[in-house]
N, C-alpha and C positions, 0 to 999 in steps of 0.2 A: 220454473225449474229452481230447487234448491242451491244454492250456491253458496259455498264454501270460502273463504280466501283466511289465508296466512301472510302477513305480513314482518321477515324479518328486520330486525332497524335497531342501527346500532348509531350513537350519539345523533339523532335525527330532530331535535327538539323545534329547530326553525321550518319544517315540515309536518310531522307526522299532523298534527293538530287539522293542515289544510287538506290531508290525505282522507284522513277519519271522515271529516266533514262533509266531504265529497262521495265518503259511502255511506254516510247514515241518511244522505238527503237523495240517495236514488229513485227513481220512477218503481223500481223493482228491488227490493231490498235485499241483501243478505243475508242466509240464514244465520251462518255463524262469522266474526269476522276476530281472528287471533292475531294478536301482535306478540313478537318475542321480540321483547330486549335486552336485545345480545349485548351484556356489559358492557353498555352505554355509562358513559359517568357525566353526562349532563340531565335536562329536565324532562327526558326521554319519559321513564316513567313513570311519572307524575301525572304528564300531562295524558298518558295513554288510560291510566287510572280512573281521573275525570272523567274520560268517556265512558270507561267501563261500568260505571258508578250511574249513567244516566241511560245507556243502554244496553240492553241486556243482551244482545246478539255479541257486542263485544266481550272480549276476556282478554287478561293479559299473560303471558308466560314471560317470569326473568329464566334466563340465560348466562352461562359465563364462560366465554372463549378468551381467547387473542383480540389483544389491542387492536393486531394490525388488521388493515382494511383490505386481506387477497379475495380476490373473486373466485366462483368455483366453492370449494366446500367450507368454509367459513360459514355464506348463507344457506349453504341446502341443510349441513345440518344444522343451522337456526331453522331453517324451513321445519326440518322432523321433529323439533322439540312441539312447535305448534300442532301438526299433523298430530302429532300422538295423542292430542287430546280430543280429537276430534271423534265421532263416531261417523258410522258407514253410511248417514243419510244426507247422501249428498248426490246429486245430477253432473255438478262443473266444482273442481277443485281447483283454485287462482294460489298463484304466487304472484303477489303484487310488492312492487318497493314501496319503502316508510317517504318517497319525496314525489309521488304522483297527485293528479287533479283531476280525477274523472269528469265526461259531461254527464249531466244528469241522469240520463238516456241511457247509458253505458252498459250494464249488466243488463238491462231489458234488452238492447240490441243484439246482444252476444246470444243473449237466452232465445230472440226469434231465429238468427243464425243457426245455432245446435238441435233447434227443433222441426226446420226444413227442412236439414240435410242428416241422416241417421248416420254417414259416414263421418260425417265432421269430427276430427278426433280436437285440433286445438285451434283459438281463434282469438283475437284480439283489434286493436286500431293502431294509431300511429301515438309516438310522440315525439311532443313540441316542444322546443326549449326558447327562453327568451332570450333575443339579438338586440339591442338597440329599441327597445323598446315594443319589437313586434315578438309574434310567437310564429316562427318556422320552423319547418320539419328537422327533427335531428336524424339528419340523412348519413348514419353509419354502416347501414347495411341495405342488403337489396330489400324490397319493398315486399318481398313473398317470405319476407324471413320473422317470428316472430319474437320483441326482444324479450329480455333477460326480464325484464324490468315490470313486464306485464304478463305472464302469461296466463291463461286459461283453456283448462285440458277436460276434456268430456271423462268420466270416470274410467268406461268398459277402457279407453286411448289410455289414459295414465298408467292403469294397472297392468296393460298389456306390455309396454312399452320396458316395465318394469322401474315407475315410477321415476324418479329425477337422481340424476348421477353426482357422489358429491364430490364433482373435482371441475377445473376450469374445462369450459366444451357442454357444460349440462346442458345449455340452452341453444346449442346445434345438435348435439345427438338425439337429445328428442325429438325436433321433428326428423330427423334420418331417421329415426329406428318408428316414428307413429307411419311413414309412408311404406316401411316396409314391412309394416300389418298392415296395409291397404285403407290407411286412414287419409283422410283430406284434411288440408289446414287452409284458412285463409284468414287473412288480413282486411279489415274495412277501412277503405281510408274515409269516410268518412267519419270516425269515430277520433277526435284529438285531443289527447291526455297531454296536460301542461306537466312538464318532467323541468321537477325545480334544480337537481344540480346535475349539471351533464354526464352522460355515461366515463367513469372513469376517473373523475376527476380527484377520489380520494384512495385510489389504489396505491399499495404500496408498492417501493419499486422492484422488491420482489417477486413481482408477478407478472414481470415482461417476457419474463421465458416460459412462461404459464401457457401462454395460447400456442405455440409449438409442440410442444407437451401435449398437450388438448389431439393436436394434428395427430400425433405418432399414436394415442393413442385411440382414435377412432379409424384408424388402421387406412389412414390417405396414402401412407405409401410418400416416397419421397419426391414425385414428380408435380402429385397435386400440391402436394406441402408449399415444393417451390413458387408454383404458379398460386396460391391461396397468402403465402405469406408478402410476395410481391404485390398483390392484389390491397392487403390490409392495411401493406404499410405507405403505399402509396395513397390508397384516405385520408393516410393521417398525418403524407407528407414525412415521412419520417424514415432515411436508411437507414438510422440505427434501431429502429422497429425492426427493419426486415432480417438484421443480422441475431438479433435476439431470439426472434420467432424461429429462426434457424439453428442457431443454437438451442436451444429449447428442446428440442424436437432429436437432432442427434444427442440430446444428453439423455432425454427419456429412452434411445432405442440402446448407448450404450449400458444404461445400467439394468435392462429388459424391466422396463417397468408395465403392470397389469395393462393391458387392456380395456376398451371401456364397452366392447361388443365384441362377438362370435365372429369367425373367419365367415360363415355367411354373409353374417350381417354386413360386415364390411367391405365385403366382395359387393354386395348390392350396391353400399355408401359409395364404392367409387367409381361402381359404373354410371351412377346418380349421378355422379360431382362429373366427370367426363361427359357425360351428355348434357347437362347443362351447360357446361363450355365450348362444346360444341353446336349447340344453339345460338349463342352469343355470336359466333363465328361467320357463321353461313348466313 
């Protein structure tokens, strides 16, 4: 299977090199691999350069945003600056981050995955951050969920889906909206990608009212909101998480901000999210 990946990175220079590394030395290589460097002002791209210079699959795109580091559409459109260069021959389109370690194996696994199952719309493994010396799971979400940080989306699933949303919430409304075109996702845990700087940990703090925002706008309705922001912020140990997320969320429905799916779609998303809870339950 051809396979595509876009990698946005922005000041990433104690990474990207072992990222690169880790794709030029796959079992199954890349067809094409794009990095955008999103006005990075370290050795970003330099060192993306180097690689580009010795393999040809890579290419590099500069980029020039915001300093700041918000999640949501910052990277998706560094995502599109790459995409756009890309042509349509591709099987699996990845958005991977500039601080991952694939195993070797990695894109060969995925590729026998998408080729067993025709519905398989997006698929990926786990990842591992390091604690004290070991690598354990960065257990921030549930285990069928796929992160921000890896994904990979079977084409006909991407384009149906209507490609990646550029606001905080991309990397849940996509699998909501690939299951409600009757796509399947899964997860391999046996697949562990060494994820060099934890999720979050350079976001600005403007973007703690981002993922409430996210809620209102994939249309949860304020009940799931409550029970999802309770849920979040309890991970991460944090009430003033939960009062943000809440706030957030009434600030996006006072000022009637867009939408990020159709009153269908979101009729579907929350009969989804209620029956999964209801699962949990019983």
């Amino acid at each position: 299977m051809n396979f595509y990946i876009v990698i946005p990175a922005h000041n990433e220079e104690t990474s990207i090199g072992q990222t690169l590394e880790s794709l030029v030395n796959q079992s199954l290589l890349p067809k094409r691999v794009v990095v955008v460097n999103d006005n990075s002002t370290d050795d970003t791209q330099k060192i993306v350069s180097a690689f580009a210079e010795k393999y040809a699959f890579i290419s590099l795109v500069n980029s020039k945003s915001s300093n700041k580091h918000l999640p949501g559409s910052k990277i998706i459109n560094a995502f599109y600056k790459g995409y756009e260069t890309l042509d349509d021959d591709y099987d699996v389109i990845c958005k991977f981050d500039a601080d991952l370690i694939f195993p070797k194996h990695y894109l060969e696994q995925l590729s026998h995955h998408f080729s067993t199952d025709e519905k398989l719309g997006m698929a990926s493994g786990f990842c591992y951050i390091e604690k004290n010396g070991d690598w354990i799971l960065e257990n921030l979400t549930r285990k069928d969920h796929i992160r921000g940080a890896l994904k990979a989306y079977r084409k006909a699933c991407f384009i149906e889906i209507g490609k990646l949303k550029p606001s905080m919430g991309w990397d849940t409304v996509d699998e909501l909206l690939a299951k409600y075109y009757g796509w399947t996702i899964l997860t391999d845990e046996t697949l562990h990608i060494k994820h060099l700087k934890p999720t979050g940990i350079s976001y600005n703090k403007a973007s703690k009212y981002l993922q409430g925002e996210a809620m209102y706008k994939m249309r949860y309705g304020f009940i799931i909101t409550l029970i999802s922001a309770g849920k979040l912020a309890y991970k991460k140990r944090s009430v003033a998480l939960f009062k943000d997320y809440l706030a957030g969320y009434f600030k996006a429905k006072s000022n009637n901000i867009d939408f990020l799916v159709s009153e269908d779609e979101g009729k579907f998303i929350r009969n989804l999210r209620w029956k999964g809870m209801r699962s949990k339950i019983s």
